[in-house]
C-alpha positions as CSV (number, residue, x, y, z in Angstrom):
1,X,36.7,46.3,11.1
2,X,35.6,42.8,10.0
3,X,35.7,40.6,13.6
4,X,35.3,37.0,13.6
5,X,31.1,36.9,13.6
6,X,31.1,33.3,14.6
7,X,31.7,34.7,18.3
8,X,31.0,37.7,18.3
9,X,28.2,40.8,17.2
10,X,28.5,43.8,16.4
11,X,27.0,45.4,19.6
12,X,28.7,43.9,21.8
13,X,32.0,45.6,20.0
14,X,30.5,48.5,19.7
15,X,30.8,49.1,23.6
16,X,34.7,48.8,23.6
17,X,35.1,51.8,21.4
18,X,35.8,54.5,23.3
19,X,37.4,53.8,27.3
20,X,35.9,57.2,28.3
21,X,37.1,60.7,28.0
22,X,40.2,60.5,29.9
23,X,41.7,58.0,27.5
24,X,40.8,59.8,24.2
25,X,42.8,62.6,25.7
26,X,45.9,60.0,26.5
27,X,45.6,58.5,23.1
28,X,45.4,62.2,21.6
29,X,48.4,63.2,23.4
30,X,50.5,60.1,22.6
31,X,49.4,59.9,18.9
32,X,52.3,61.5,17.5
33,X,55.3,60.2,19.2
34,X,53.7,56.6,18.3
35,X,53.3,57.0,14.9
36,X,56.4,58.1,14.8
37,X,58.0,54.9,16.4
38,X,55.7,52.8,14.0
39,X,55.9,51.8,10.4
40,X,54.0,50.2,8.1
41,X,55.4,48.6,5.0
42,X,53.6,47.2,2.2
43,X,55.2,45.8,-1.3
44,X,58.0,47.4,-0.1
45,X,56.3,51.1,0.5
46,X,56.8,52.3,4.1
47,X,54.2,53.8,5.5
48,X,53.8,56.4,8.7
49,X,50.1,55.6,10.0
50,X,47.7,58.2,11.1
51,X,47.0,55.8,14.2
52,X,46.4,52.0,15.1
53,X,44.4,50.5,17.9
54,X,45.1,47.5,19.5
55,X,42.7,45.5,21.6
56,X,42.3,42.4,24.1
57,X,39.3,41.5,24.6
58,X,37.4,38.7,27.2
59,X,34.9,37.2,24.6
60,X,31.9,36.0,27.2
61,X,28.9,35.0,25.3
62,X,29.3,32.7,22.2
63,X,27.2,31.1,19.7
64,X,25.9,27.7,20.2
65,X,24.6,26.5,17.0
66,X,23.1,23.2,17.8
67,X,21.2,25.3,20.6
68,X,20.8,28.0,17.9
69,X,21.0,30.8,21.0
70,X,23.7,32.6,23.0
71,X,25.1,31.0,25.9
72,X,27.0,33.0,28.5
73,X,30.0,32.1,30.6
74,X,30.6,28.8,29.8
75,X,33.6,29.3,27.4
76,X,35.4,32.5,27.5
77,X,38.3,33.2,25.6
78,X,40.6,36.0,24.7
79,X,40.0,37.8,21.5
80,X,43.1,40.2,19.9
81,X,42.7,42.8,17.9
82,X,45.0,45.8,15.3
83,X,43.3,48.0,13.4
84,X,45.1,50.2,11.4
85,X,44.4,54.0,9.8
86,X,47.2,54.6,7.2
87,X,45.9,58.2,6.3
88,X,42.5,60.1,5.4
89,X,41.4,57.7,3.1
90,X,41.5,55.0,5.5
91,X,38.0,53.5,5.4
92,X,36.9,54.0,1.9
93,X,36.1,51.2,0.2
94,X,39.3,49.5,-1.3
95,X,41.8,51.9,0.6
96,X,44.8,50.7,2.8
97,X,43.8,50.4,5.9
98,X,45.1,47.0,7.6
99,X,42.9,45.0,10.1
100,X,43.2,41.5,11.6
101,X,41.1,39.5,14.9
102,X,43.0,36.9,15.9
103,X,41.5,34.1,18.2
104,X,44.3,31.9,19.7
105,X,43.9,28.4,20.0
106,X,45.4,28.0,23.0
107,X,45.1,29.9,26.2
108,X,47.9,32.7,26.6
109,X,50.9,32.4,28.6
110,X,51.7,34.4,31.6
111,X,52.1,38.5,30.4
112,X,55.7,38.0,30.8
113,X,56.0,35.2,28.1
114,X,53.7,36.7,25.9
115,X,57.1,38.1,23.7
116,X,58.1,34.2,23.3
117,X,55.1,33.7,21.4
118,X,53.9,33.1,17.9
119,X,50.8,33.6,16.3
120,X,50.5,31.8,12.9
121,X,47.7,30.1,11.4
122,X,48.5,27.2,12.9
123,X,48.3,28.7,16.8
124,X,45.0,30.8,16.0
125,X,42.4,31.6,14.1
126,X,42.3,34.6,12.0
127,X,39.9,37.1,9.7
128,X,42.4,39.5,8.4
129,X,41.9,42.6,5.6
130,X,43.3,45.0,3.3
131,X,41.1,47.6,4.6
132,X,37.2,47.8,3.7
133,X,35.9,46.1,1.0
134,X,39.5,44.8,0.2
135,X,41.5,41.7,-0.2
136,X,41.7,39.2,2.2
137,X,44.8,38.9,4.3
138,X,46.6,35.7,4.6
139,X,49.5,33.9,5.3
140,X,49.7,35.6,8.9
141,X,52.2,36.5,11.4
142,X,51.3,38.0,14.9
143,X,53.8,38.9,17.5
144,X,53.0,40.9,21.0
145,X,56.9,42.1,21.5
146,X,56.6,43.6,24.7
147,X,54.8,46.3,26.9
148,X,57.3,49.8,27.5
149,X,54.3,51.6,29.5
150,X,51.5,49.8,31.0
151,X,49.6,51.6,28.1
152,X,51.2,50.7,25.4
153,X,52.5,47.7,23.5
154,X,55.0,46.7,20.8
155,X,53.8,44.7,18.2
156,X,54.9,42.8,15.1
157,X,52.3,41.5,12.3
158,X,53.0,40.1,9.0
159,X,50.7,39.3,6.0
160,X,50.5,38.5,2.3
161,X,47.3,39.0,-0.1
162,X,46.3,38.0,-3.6
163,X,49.3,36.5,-5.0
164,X,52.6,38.4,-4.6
165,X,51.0,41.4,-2.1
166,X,53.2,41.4,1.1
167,X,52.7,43.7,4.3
168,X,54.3,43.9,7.3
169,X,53.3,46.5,10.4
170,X,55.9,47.1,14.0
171,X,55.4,49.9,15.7
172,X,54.2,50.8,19.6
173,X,50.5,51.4,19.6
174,X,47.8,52.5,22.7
175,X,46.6,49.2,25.0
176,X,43.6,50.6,26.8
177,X,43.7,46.8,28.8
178,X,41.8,43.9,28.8
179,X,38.2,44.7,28.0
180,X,35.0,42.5,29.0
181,X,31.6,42.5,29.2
182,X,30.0,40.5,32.5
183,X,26.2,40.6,33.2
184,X,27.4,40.4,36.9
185,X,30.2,42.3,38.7
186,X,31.5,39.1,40.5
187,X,31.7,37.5,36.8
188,X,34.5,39.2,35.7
189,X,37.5,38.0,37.3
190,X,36.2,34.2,37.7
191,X,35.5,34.5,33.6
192,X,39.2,36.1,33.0
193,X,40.4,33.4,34.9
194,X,38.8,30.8,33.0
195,X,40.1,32.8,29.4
196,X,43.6,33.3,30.6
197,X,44.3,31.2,33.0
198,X,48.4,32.3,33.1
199,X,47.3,35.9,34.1
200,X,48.2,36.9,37.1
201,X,45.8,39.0,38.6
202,X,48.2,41.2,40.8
203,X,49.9,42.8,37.6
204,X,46.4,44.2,36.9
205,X,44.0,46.8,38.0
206,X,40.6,46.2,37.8
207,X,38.2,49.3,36.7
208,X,34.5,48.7,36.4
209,X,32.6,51.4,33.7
210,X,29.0,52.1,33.2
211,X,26.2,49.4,32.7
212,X,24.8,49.3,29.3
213,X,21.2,48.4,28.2
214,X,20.4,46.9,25.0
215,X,16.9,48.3,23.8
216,X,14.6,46.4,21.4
217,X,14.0,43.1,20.6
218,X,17.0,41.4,22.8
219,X,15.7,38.9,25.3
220,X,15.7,40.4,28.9
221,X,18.9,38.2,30.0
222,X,21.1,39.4,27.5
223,X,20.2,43.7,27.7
224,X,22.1,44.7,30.7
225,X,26.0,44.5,30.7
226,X,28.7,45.9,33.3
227,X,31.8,47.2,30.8
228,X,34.9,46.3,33.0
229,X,38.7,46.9,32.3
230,X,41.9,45.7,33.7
231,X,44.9,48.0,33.3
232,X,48.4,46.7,33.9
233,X,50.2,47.8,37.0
């Protein structure tokens, strides 16, 4: 997937990938019965996807240009994301295989207002695809419906490319919870609170994974990250 590289890098993603072994085995089990209550249609072709990921995640570090260097904690933000695998081919370069980031402009609402609102290009930013190596998605239309199980979502997202190319994705996909990365445990919930100030933090559970180290050339205040997660209750 193609994030928005202004905020983000590639290894910090990276980390968010998997959730551990117990939720591969959720998402394996549910797999079925939510592609069956998804659709994907495009120029007017309806599609049953293989799978699609959803993501929230607590962007902590950013890029300060006119400091040219990372600077952590001092503007942290929510970052959503949908990627979605249409079928085997998914990946290949030029196939269908829909993707967007989206990086509201605003801070989000309480959970339970999240259904009442609207992401457009005028509420967020967005870097939206086709699938690898494909066209640029515009023109786009985000919608968090609602949450039937603390691990999944609804979602509706809309989306035009090159000049008459429409797409349109609702279905209930996986929610693993909102994913951060602190370099100290006590960082976590003041920096969620700072990114989403409407959450309230007794509607989620907090659960703390493995520290990661970042080998090489990284300086020595940006190697050693705690992974954290908070689940809905």
């Amino acid at each position: 997937m193609k994030f928005l590289t202004v905020i983000l890098i590639g290894a910090v993603l990276s980390l968010f990938s998997a959730g551990g072994a117990a939720a591969e085995e959720a998402r394996a089990t549910h797999k079925e019965s939510d592609s069956r209550r998804s659709a994907l249609v495009v120029d007017g072709r309806t599609y049953d996807p293989q799978s699609a990921r959803f993501e929230m995640i607590v962007v902590t570090e950013d890029w300060v240009q006119e400091k040219k260097q990372w600077v952590y904690g001092q503007a942290p933000h929510v970052m959503l994301s949908l990627e979605i695998m249409v079928d085997e081919r998914s990946g290949e370069d030029g196939a269908l295989a829909p993707d967007c980031g989206i990086v509201p402009i605003r801070p989000l609402p309480a959970l339970v207002s999240l259904p009442d609102m609207v992401f457009d290009e005028k509420a967020a930013s967005f870097e939206a695809y086709y699938g690898n190596d494909a066209p640029e998605l515009t023109a786009n239309v985000f919608r968090i419906i609602g949450f039937p199980a603390p691990d999944r979502v609804r979602l509706q997202w809309s989306a035009r490319y090159e000049e008459k190319g429409r797409l349109r994705f609702d279905g209930i996909v996986p929610f693993d919870g909102i994913r951060m990365q602190v370099k100290a445990p006590a960082d976590a919930e003041r920096l969620l609170r700072v990114a989403w100030p409407a959450l309230d933090l007794s509607k989620v559970k907090r659960h703390d994974g493995k520290w990661t180290e970042y080998p090489g050339d990284i300086p020595a205040d940006r190697r050693r990250w705690l992974n954290v997660t908070f689940t809905l209750k």
